[in-house]
C-alpha positions as CSV (number, residue, x, y, z in Angstrom):
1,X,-147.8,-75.1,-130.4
2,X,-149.5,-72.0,-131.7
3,X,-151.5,-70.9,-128.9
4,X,-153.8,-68.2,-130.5
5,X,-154.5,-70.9,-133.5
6,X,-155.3,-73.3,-130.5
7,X,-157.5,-70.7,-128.8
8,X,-159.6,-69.6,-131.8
9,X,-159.9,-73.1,-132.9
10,X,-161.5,-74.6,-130.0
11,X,-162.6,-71.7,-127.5
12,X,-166.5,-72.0,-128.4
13,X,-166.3,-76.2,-128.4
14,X,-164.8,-75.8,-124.7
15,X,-166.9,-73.0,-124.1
16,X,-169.9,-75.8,-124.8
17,X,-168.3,-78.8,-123.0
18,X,-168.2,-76.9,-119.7
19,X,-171.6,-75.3,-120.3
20,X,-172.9,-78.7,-120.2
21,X,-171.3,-79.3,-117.2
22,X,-171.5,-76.4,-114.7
23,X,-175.1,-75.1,-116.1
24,X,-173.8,-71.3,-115.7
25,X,-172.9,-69.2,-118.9
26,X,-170.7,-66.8,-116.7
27,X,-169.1,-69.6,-114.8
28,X,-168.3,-72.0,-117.7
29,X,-166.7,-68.6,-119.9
30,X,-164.2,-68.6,-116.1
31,X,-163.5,-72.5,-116.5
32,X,-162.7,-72.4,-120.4
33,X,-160.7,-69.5,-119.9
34,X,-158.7,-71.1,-117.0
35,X,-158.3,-74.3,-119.4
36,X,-156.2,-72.4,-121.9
37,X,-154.4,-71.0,-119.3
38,X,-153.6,-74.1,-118.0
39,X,-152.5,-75.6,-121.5
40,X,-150.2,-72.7,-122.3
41,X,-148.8,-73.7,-118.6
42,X,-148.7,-77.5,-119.8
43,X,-147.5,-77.2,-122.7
44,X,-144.5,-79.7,-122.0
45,X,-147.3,-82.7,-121.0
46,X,-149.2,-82.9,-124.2
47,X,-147.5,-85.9,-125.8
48,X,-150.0,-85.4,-128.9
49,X,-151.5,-88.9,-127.9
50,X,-155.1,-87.7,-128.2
51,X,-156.1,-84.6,-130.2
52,X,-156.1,-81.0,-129.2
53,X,-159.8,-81.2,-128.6
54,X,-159.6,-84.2,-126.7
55,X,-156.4,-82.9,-124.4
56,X,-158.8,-79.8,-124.0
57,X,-161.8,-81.1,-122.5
58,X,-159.7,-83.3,-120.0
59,X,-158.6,-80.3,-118.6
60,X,-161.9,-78.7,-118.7
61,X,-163.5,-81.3,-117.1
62,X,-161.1,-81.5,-114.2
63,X,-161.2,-77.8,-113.6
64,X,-165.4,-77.7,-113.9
65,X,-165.1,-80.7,-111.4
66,X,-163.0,-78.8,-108.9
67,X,-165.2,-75.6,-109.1
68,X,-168.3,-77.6,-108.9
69,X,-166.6,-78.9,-105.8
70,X,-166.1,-75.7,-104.3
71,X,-169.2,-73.6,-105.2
72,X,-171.7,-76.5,-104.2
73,X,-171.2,-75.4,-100.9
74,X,-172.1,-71.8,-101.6
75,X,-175.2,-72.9,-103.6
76,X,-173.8,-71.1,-106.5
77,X,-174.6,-73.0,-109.2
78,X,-177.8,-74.0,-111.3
79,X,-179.3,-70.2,-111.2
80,X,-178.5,-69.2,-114.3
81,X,-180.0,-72.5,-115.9
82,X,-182.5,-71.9,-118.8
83,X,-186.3,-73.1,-118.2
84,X,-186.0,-74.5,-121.6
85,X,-182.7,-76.7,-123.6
86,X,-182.8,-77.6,-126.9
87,X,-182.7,-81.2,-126.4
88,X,-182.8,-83.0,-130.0
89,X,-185.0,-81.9,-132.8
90,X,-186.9,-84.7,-132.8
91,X,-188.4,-83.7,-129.2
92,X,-190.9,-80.7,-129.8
93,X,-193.1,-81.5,-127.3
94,X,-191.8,-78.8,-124.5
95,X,-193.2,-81.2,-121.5
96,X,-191.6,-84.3,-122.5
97,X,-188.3,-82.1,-123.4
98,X,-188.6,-80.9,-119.6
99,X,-188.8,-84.6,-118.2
100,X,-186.1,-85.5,-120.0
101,X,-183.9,-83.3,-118.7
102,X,-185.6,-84.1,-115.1
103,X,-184.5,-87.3,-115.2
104,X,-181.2,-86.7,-117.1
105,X,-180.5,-83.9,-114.1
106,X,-181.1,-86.9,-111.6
107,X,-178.8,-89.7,-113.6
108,X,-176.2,-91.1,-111.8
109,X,-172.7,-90.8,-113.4
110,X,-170.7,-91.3,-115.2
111,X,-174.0,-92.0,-117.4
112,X,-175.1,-88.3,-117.3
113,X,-171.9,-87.1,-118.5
114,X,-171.3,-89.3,-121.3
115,X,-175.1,-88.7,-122.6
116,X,-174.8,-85.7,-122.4
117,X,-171.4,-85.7,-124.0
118,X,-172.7,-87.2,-126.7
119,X,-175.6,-85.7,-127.6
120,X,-175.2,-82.4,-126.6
121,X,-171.5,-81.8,-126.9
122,X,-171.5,-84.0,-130.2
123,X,-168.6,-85.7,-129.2
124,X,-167.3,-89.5,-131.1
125,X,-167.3,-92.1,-129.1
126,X,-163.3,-92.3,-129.0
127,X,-163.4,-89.2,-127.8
128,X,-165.8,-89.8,-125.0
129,X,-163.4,-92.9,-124.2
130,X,-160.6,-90.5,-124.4
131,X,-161.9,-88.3,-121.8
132,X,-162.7,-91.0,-119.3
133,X,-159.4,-92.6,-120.1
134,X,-161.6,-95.6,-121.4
135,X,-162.0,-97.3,-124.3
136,X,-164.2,-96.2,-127.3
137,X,-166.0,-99.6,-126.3
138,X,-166.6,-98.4,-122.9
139,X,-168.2,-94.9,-124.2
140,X,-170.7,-97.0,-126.5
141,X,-171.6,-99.1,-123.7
142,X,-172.4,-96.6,-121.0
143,X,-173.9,-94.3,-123.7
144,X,-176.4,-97.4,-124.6
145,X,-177.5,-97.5,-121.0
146,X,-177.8,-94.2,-120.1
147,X,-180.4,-93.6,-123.2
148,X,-182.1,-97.0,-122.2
149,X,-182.2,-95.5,-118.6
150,X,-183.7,-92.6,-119.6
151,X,-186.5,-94.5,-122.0
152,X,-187.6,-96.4,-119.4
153,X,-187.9,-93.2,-117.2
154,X,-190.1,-92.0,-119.2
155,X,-192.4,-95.2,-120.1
């Protein structure tokens, strides 16, 4: 496996994921940097049963999930988050964009992640599924609820 392919490839698309997921810019830049670290050490367990991509943001994820673990207590998280996200382009109404990430902030998981996942990490179905070790099936379903969640949140 060609490392520095792997790393130019995909660095931004992790660099995404775990922005998504830890809030920070300076924190999630640590965590994606630590995942190729960690994929250059486990290079001997990817059995190429999922894609690169996919095989990435499992690690990701487990390494934000540990940080997140371990900085909650220090309160070092969520003070670098933007007043503003760029939701969808259909929302242009800045208030409504605001409640929606209110309640998405407050959405129990795994429903948060896998909206979020999808819609702001752009990320198929099966690869959602992938990530959860779940089925494609499983990502549709929970995907389905967390967006009716979230309309009836904000009806």
């Amino acid at each position: 496996m060609d490392y520095e392919k792997l790393y130019n490839a995909y660095f931004m698309k992790i660099y995404s994921f775990v922005l998504l997921l830890v809030k920070n810019p300076d924190l999630a830049e640590e965590i994606a940097q630590e995942t190729f670290f960690k994929a250059l050490k486990a290079n001997k367990q990817f059995e190429g049963k999922s894609s690169e991509y996919t095989w990435l943001c499992a690690i990701a994820k487990n390494i934000a999930y540990d940080v997140l673990k371990k900085h909650k207590k220090h309160e070092m998280l969520g003070d670098d988050v933007p007043d503003e996200l760029d939701f969808q382009q259909e929302i242009e109404n800045k208030e409504t964009a605001f409640r929606i990430h209110e309640y998405l902030h407050n959405m129990e998981e795994p429903y948060k992640e896998v909206f979020q996942l999808r819609v702001f990490g752009e990320l198929s179905f099966a690869d959602i599924g992938k990530i959860f070790h779940k089925t494609e099936s499983w990502a549709r379903v929970t995907y389905h609820r967390a967006r009716l969640k979230l309309q009836e949140k904000m009806q």
